[in-house]
LUMBA-966642 format. One record per residue (C-alpha): residue number from 1; residue in one letter; x, y, z. Coordinates in nm, 4 decimals. Layout:
residues N
NUM|a|X|Y|Z
...
***
This chain:
residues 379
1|x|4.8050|-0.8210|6.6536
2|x|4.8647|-1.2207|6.8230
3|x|4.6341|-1.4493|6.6908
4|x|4.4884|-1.5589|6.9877
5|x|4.2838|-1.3205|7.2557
6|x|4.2127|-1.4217|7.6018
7|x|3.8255|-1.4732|7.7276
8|x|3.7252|-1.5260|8.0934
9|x|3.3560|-1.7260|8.1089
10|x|3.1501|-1.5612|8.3431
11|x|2.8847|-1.8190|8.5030
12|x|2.8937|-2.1769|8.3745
13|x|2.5566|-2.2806|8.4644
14|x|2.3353|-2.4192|8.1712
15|x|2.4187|-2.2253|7.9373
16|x|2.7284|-2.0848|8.0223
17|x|2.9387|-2.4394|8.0301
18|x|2.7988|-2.4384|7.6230
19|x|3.0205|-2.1211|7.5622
20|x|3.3307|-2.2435|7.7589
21|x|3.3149|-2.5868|7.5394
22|x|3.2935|-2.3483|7.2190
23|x|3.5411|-2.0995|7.3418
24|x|3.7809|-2.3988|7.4795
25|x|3.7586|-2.5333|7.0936
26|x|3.8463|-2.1854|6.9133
27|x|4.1872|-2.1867|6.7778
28|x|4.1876|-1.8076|6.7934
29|x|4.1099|-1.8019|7.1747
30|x|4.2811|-1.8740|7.4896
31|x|4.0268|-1.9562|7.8103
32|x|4.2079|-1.7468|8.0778
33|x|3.9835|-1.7745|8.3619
34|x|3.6237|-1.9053|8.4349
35|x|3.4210|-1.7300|8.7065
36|x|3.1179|-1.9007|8.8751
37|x|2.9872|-1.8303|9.2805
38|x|2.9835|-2.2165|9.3006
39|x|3.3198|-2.3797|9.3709
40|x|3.1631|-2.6950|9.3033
41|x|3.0970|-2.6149|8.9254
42|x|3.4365|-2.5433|8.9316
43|x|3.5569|-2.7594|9.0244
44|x|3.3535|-3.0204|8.7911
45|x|3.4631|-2.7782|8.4046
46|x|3.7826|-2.7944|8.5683
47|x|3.7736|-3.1647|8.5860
48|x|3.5302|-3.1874|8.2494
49|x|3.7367|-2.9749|8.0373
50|x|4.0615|-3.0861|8.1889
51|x|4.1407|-2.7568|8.2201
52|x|4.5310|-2.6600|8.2734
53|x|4.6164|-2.5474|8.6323
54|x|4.6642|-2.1773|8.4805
55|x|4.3422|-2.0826|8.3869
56|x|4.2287|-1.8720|8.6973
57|x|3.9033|-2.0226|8.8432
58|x|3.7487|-1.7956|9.0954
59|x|3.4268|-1.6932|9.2661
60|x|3.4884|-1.2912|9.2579
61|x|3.4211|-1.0646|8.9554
62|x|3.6893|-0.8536|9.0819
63|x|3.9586|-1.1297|9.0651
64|x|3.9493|-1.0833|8.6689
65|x|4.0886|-0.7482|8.6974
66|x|4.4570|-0.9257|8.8226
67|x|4.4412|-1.1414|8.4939
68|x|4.6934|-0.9869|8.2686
69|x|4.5993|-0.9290|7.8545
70|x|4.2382|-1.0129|7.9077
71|x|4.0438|-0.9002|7.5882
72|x|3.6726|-1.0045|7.5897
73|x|3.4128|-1.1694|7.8445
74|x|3.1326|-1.3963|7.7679
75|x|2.8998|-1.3268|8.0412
76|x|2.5991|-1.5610|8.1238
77|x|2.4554|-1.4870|8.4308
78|x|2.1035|-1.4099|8.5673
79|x|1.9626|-1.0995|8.3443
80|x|1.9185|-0.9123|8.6817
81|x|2.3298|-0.9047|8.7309
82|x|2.3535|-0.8291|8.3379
83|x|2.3791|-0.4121|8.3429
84|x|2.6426|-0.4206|8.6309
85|x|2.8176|-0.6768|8.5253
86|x|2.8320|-0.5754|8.1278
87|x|2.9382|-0.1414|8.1996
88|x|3.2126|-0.2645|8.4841
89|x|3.3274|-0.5050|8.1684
90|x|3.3383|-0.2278|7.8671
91|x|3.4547|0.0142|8.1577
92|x|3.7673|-0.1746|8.2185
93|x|3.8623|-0.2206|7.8032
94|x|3.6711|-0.5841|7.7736
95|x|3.4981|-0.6827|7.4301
96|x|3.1521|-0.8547|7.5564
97|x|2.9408|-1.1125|7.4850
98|x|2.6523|-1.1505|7.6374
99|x|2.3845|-1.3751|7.7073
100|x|2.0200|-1.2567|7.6040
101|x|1.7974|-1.0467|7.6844
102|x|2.1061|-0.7672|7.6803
103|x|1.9324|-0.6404|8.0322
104|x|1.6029|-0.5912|8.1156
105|x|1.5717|-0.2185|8.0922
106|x|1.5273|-0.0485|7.7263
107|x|1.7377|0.2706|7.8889
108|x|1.9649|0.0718|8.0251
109|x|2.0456|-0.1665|7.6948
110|x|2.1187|0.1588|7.5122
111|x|2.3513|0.3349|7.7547
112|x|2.5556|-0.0085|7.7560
113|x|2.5574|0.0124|7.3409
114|x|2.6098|0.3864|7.3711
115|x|2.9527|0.2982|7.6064
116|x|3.0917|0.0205|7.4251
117|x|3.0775|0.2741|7.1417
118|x|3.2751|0.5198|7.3211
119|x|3.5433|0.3142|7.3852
120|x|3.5704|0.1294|7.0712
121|x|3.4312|-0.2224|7.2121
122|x|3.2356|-0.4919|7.0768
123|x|2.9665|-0.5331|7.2285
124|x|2.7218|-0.8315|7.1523
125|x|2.4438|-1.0250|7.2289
126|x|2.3925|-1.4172|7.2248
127|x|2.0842|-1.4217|7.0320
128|x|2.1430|-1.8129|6.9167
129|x|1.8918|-1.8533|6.6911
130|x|2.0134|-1.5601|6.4367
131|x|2.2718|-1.7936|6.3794
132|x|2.0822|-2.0893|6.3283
133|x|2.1439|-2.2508|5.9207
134|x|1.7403|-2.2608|5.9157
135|x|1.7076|-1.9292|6.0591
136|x|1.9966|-1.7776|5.7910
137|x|1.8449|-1.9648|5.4864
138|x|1.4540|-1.8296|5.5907
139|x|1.5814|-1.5204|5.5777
140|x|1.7057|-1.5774|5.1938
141|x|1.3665|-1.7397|5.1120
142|x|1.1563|-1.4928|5.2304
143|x|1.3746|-1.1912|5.0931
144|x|1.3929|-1.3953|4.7704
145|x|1.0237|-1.3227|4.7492
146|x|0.9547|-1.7336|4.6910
147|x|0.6245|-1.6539|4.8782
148|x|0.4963|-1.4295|4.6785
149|x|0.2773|-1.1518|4.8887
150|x|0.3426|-1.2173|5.2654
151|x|-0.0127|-1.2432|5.4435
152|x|0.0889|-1.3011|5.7745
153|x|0.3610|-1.5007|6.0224
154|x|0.2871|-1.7501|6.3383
155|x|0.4861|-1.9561|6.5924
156|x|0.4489|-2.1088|6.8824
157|x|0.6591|-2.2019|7.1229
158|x|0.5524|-2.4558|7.4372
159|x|0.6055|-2.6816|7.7372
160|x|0.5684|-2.8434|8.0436
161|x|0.8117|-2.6158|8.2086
162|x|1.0383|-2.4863|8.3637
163|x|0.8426|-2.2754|8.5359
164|x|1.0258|-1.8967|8.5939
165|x|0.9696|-1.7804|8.9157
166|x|1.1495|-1.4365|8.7895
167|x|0.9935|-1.3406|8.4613
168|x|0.6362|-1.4788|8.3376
169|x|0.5735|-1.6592|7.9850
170|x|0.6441|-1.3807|7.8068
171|x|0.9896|-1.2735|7.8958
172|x|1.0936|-1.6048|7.9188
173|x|0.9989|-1.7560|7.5560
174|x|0.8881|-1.4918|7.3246
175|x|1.2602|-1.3094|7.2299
176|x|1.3402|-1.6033|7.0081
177|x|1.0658|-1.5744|6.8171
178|x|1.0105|-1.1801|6.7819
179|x|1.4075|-1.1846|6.6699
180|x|1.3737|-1.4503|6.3976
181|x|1.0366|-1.2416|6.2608
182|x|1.2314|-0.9427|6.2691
183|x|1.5165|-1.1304|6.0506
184|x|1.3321|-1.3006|5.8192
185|x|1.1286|-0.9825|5.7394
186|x|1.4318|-0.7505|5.8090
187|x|1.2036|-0.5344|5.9715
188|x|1.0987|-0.4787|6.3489
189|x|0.7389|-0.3991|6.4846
190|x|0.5569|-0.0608|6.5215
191|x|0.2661|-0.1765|6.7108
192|x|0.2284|-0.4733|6.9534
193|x|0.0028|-0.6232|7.1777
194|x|-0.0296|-0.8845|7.4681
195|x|-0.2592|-1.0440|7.6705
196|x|-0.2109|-1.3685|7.8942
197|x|-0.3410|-1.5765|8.1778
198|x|-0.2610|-1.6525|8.5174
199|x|-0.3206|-1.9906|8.6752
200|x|-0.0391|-2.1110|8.9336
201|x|0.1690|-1.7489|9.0196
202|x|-0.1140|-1.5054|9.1012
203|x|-0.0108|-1.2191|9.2532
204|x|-0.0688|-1.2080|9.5926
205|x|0.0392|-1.6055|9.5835
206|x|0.3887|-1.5160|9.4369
207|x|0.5116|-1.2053|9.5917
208|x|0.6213|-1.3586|9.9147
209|x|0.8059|-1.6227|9.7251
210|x|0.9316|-1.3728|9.4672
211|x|1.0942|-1.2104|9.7310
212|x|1.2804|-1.4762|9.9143
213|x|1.4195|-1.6011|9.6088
214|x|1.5727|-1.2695|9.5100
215|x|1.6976|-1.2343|9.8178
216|x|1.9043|-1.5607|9.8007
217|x|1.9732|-1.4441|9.4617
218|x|2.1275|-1.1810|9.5617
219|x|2.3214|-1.2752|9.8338
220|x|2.4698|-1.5937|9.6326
221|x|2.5355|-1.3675|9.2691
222|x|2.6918|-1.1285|9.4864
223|x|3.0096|-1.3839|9.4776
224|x|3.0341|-1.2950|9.1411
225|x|2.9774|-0.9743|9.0947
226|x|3.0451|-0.7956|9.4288
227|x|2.7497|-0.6184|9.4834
228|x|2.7239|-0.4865|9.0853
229|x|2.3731|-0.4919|9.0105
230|x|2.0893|-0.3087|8.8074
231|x|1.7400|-0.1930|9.0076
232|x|1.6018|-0.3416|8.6847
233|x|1.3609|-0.6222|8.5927
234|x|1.1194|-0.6559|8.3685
235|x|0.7340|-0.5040|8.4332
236|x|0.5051|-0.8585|8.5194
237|x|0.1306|-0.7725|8.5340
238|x|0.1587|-0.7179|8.9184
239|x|-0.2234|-0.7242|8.9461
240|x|-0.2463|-1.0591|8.8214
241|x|0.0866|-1.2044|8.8789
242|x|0.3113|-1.4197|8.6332
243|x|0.1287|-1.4992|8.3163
244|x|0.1747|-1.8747|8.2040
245|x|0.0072|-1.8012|7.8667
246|x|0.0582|-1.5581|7.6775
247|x|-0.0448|-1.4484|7.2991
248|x|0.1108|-1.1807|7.1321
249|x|0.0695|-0.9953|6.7740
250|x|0.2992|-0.7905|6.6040
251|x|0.2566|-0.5304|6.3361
252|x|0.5643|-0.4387|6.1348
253|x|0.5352|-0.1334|5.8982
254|x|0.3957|-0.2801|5.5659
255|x|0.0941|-0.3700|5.7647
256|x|0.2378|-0.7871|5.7680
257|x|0.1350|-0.9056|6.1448
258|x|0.2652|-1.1786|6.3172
259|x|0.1093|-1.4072|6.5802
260|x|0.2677|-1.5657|6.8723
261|x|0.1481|-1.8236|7.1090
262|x|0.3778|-1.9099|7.4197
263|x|0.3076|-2.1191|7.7234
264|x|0.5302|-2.3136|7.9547
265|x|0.1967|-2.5272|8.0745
266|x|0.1895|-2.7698|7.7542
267|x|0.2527|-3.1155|7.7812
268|x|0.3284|-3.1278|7.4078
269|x|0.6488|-2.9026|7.3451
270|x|0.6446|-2.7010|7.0219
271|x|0.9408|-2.4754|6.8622
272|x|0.7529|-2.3942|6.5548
273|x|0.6826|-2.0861|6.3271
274|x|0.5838|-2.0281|5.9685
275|x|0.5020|-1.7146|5.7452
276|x|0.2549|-1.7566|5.5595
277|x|0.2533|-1.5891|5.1599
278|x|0.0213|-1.5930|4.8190
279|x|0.2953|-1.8675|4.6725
280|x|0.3453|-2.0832|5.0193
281|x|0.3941|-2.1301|5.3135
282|x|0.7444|-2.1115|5.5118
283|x|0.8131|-2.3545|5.8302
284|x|1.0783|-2.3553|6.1027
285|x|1.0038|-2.6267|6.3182
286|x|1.2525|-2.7379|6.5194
287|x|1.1451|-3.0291|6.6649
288|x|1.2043|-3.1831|6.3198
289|x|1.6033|-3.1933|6.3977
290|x|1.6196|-3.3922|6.0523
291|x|1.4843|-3.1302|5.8427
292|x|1.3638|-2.8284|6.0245
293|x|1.3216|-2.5887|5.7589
294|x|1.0158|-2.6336|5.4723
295|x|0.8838|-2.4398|5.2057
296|x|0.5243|-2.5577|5.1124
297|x|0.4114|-2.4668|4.7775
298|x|0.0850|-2.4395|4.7017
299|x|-0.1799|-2.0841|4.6000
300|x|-0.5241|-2.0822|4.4505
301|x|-0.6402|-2.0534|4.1216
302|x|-0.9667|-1.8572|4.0740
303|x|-1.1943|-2.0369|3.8454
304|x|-1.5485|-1.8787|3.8611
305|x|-1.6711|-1.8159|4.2373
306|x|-1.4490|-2.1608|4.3048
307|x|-1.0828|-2.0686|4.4592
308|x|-0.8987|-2.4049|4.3486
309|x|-0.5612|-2.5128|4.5246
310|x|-0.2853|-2.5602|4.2530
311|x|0.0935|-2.6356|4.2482
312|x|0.1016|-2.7825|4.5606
313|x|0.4408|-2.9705|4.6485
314|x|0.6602|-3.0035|4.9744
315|x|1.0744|-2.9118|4.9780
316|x|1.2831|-2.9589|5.2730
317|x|1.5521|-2.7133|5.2172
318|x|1.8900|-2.8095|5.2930
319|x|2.0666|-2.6617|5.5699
320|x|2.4975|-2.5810|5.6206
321|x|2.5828|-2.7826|5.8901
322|x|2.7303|-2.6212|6.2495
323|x|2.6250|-2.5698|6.5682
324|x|2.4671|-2.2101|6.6113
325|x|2.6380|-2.1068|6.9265
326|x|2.9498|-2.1911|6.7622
327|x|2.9000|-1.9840|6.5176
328|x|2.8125|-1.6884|6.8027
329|x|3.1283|-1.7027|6.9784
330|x|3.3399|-1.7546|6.6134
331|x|3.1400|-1.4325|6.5169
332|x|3.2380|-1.2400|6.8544
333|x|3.6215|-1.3547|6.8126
334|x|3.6413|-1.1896|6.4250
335|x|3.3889|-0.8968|6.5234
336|x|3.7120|-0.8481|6.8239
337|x|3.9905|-0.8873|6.5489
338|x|3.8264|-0.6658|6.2853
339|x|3.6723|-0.4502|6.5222
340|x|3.3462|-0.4478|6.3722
341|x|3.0124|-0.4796|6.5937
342|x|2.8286|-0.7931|6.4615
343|x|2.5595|-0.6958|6.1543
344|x|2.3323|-0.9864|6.3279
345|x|2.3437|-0.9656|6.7020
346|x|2.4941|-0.6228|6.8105
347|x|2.4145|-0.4468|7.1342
348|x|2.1509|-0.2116|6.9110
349|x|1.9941|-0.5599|6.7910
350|x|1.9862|-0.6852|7.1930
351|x|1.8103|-0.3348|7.2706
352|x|1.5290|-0.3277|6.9816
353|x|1.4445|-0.6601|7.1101
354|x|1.4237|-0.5895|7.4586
355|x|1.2205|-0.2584|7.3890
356|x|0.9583|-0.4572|7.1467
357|x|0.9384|-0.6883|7.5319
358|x|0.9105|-0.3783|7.7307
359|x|0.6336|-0.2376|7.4903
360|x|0.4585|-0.5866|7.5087
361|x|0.4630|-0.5638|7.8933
362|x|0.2766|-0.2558|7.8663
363|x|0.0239|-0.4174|7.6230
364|x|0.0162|-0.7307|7.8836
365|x|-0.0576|-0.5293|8.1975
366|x|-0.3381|-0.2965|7.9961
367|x|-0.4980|-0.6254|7.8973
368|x|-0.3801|-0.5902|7.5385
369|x|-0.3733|-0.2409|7.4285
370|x|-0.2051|-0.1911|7.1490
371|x|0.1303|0.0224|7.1997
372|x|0.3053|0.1798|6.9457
373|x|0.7255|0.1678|6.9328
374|x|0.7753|0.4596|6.7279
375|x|1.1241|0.5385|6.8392
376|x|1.2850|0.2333|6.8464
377|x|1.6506|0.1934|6.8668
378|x|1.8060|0.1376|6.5019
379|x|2.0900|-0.0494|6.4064
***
């Protein structure tokens, strides 16, 4: 086996130009091509990552079928182009990596996983924050048992924007958070529920413009992927439109729930959860880039019908350093070389997630009935 494999970047918007730069810096990888339906972005990594005249740069999906020795893909375009894009991949021998949600279609997600199976692929998902230090040490803390009896888990995650004009609140923020509850606790959900609130999509406000804009969508990803798309997309509350707050509680099997509160209408921006224990408390908040992982000690001690508050002291646990999306793509490249699906961010991990969001969806549009994910996909 070489050393080296050769990746193609599929889309380098946002997030996409983040896993080039990684992928660019890998000694085990060779760039091969970059594809993108915008010449101009093209032409500005070519220039950024003084790229060398042999690395194909093209518009058309299909153009990566010409490029000899190609072993994975890192795809990160729009989720709507994801199931197309991700079965022609795994069809024609690529290893994939792709950005999250996996699609947005629980029966879709698992006939991908079931494929790359079949043909001995990786297939994986870029769920960043498994890989973040704070996430990987919470998860050690908590199964450590240094909070004594967990009692129950919250986050929050807010802003002023962007505003989706695709997805509402809930698709668009709360997968970062259910996936680092599900890691720290190693567990997922068996019941969830949703409700939100509508203020500046309402539905009969935001059809009309839902439609134009997948139209354009369409006709411009179509560059990339040649007309390879899924009928899929995720189930808004059509009879209210696109929620812009949403709150969410999940209920994993030992009865711990967790709490979620997401909103892209909040001046103040928040990245911040915490479980909550008889020994402490447990806080991940990012917007402490310093020291974004805490464990606050602190319980009660009964005296009489008086609950007093004893050992109480702050740590601010140290963290490895590294970027956490370069530890995704070093993760894909030895998951490729040992052929070995990734233990943290598999296709079956990209699927539980996006079936705990389909089940929420349900809960959303019933104005928070609680629904039940008995058969969810296991690892």
């Amino acid at each position: 086996m070489t050393n080296q494999i050769k990746i193609a970047v599929i889309g380098v918007g946002r997030w996409g130009v983040h896993l080039l730069r990684n992928f660019l810096a890998h000694p085990q990888v060779d760039v091969v091509a970059v594809v993108d339906p915008h010449p101009e972005r093209l032409a500005a990594i070519k220039q950024q990552f003084h790229l060398d005249d042999d690395v194909v740069l093209t518009t058309q999906w299909e153009d990566l079928k010409k490029v000899p020795g190609l072993t994975g893909v890192a795809i990160a375009t729009p989720a709507t182009t994801h199931y197309a894009l991700i079965k022609d991949a795994l069809q024609n021998g690529y290893h994939v990596l792709a950005e999250k949600p996996l699609t947005l279609d629980p029966a879709e997600c698992r006939e991908l996983c079931q494929l790359a199976e079949q043909h001995h692929l990786i297939l994986m998902v870029d769920h960043t924050y498994l890989f973040h230090p704070a996430v990987e040490q919470g998860q050690a803390v908590v199964q450590a048992g240094k909070l004594g009896d967990l009692r129950y888990g919250y986050a929050t995650r807010t802003h002023l924007g962007p505003v989706r004009q695709d997805v509402d609140a809930l698709w668009d923020l709360a997968i970062h958070d259910i996936a680092i509850f599900n890691a720290w606790l190693r567990q997922i959900p068996v019941k969830v529920q949703a409700t939100g609130t509508v203020w500046l999509q309402r539905a009969g406000e935001q059809g009309e413009m839902r439609e134009m804009r997948e139209q354009g969508e369409m006709r411009e990803q179509g560059r990339i992927a040649n007309n390879y798309y899924s009928s899929s997309s995720p189930s808004s509350p059509s009879s209210q439109g696109l929620a812009d707050l949403v709150w969410l509680t999940l209920t994993y099997p030992d009865g711990f729930q967790a709490y979620i509160h997401l909103c892209w209408l909040n001046p103040d921006k928040q990245r911040r959860l915490g479980i909550v224990g008889s020994l402490g408390s447990l806080i991940f908040d990012e917007m402490l880039r310093s020291s974004p992982l805490t464990l606050l000690h602190g319980e009660f001690e009964q005296q009489g019908n008086q609950f007093i508050p004893v050992n109480q002291r702050q740590v601010v646990l140290e963290l490895e350093p590294g970027e956490p999306l370069e530890r995704v793509c070093s993760c894909f490249v030895v998951s490729i070389f040992n052929n070995t699906p990734s233990e943290i961010s598999s296709g079956w991990v990209g699927t539980q997630l996006v079936e705990i969001l389909a089940a929420l969806t349900v809960s959303l549009e019933q104005g928070g009935k609680p629904v039940f994910l008995n058969n969810c996909s296991q690892v």
